[in-house]
N, C-alpha and C positions, 0 to 999 in steps of 0.2 A: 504494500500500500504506500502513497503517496507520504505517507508520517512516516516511512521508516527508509526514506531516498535523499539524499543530499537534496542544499537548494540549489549547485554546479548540474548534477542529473536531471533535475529539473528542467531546468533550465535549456539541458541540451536534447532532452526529450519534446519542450514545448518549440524551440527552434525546428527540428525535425518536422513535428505536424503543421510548421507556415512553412515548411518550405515546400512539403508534399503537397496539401492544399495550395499553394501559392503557382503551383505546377501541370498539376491534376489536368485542368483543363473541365474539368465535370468535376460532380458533388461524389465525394468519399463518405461513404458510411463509419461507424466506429468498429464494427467488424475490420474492413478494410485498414484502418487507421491501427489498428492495434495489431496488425502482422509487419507492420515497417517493424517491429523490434523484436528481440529474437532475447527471453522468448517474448510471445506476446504479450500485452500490458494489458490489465484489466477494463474494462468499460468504460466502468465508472471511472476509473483517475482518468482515461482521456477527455469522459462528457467535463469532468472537472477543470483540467486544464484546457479545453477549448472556449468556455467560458470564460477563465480571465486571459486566454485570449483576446477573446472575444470584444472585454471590454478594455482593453489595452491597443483597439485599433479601435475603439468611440472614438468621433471627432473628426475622422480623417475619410477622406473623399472616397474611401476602400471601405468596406466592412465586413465582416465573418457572417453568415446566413447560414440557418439548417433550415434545410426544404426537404421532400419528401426522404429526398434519395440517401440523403446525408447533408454535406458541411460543405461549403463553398467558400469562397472570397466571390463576389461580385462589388459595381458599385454604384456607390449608394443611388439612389432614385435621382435625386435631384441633376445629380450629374449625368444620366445615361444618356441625358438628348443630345447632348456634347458631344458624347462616345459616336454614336451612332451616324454624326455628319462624317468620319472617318469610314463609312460604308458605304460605298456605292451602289449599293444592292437593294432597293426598297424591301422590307419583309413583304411576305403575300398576303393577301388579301381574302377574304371569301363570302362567297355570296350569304344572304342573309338565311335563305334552307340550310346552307353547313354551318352557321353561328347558331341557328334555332337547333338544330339537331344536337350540335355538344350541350347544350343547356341542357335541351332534355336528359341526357343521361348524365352528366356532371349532376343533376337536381334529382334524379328520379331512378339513379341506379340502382340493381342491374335492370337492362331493359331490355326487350326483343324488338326487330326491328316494325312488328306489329302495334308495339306500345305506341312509338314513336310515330309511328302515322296515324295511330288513332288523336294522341295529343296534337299532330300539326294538323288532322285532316285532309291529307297528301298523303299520296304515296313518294316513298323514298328512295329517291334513286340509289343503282348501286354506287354511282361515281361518290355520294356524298359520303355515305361509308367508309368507301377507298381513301377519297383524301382525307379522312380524320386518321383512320387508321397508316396509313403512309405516315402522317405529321406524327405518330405516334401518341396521339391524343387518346383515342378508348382502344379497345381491346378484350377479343373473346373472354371471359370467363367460366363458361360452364354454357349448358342446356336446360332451357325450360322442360320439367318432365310432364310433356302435355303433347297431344299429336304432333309428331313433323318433328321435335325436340327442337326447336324456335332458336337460335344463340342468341346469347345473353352476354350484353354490352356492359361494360363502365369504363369509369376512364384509368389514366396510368399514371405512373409515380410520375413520367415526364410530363407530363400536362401540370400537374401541382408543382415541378420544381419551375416550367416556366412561372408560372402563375407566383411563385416563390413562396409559396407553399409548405405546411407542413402534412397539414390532413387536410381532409373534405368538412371538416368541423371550423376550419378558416373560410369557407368559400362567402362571401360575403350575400346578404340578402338577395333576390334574383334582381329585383326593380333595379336596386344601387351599381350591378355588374355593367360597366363599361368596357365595351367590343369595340367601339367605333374604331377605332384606331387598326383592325382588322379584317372590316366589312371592307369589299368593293366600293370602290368610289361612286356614286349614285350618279346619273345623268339628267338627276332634274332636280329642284327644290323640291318638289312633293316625294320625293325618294329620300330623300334625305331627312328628312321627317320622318318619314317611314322605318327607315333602320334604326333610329334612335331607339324606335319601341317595340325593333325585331325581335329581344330576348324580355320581354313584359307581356303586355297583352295576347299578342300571337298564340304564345306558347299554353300560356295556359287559361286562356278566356276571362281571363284579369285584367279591371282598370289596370293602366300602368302605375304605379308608386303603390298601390294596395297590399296588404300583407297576406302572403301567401304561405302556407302551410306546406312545404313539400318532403316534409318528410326528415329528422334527425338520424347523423352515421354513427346508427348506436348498437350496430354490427359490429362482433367482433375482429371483422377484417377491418373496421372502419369504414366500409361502404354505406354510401346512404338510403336508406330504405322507406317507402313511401309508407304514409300512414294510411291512405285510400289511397283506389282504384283511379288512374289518373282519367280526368276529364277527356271527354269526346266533341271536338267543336263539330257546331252545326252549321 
């Protein structure tokens, strides 16, 4: 245990984990983080020492994050608009059916792809599927035991770490989720309006800003699981 290690070992153990994180390129779990030493270090002393880490880089344009996957470095909010004119590459975009469809299952996991057209009242193309599951946003979990065994969608540890995320217990109210910055660029004002209240009303036949019930991830995998039968628009 950390009480019975030098504060030199310390020291050279808490260097090691900014320099691996610092490196990484992706978020390290504390599994992962505790086979850099040999033998391996307990859990707990790394969640220990990543926290005063953690707060030994407060203040500074960098900061330590744990999202789904594990521990990162990223940085911080305020600066990332900065970062991002150093990209020539716009992120992509998507239509307001592949924003309305992650909601659903981010909100209403796990789903079949039946649930989901009953909630938007569409049928679902295969393409919108495709590109969620490409972006590696949801992903099979299992089969409905019910005719045809239906697969059964939620979403993925990478969706939460873009999201910077820990759980599906961070995901913020639906009404308050801001996409725009995601959606296809609209080609008229009346569109543009319209995407605004792609992931409110649409989805689940709610005024936009009203409070919606969709269900706590109070699953022991931490998936979120709907309290009713979801809504069928008419």
């Amino acid at each position: 245990m950390s009480e019975n290690r030098s504060m030199e070992e310390l020291s050279r153990i808490t260097r090691v984990l900014e320099a691996a994180l610092l490196t990484a390129g992706e978020p390290l779990s504390l599994a992962q983080l505790s086979k850099l030493f040999d033998p391996p270090l307990e859990t707990e002393m790394i969640r220990k020492l990543l926290d005063e880490l953690r707060a030994a880089w407060g203040g500074r344009s960098v900061e330590l994050a744990q999202v789904a996957s594990g521990w990162r470095f990223q940085a911080r909010p305020e600066i990332q608009p900065f970062l991002d004119r150093l990209s020539p590459e716009k992120p992509p975009r998507y239509s307001r059916a592949v924003m309305e469809t992650l909601a659903i299952v981010a909100y209403r996991q796990p789903v079949t792809r039946g649930d989901i057209e009953a909630i938007r009242g569409v049928a679902v193309s295969s393409n919108i599927i495709k590109t969620l599951e490409d972006r590696q946003w949801i992903e099979i979990i299992g089969h409905r035991e019910t005719p045809g065994r239906p697969a059964l969608f939620a979403t993925t540890k990478q969706f939460l770490d873009d999201l910077g995320l820990i759980s599906l217990a961070e995901l913020p109210p639906l009404a308050e989720l801001d996409t725009s910055h995601l959606l296809e660029p609209p080609d008229a004002p009346a569109k543009a309006a319209e995407a605004e209240l792609a992931l409110a009303s649409p989805i689940l036949d709610t005024p936009a800003g009203a409070p919606v019930d969709l269900g706590a991830p109070d699953a022991p995998d931490g998936r979120a699981r709907p309290t009713e039968p979801p809504p069928t628009l008419h």
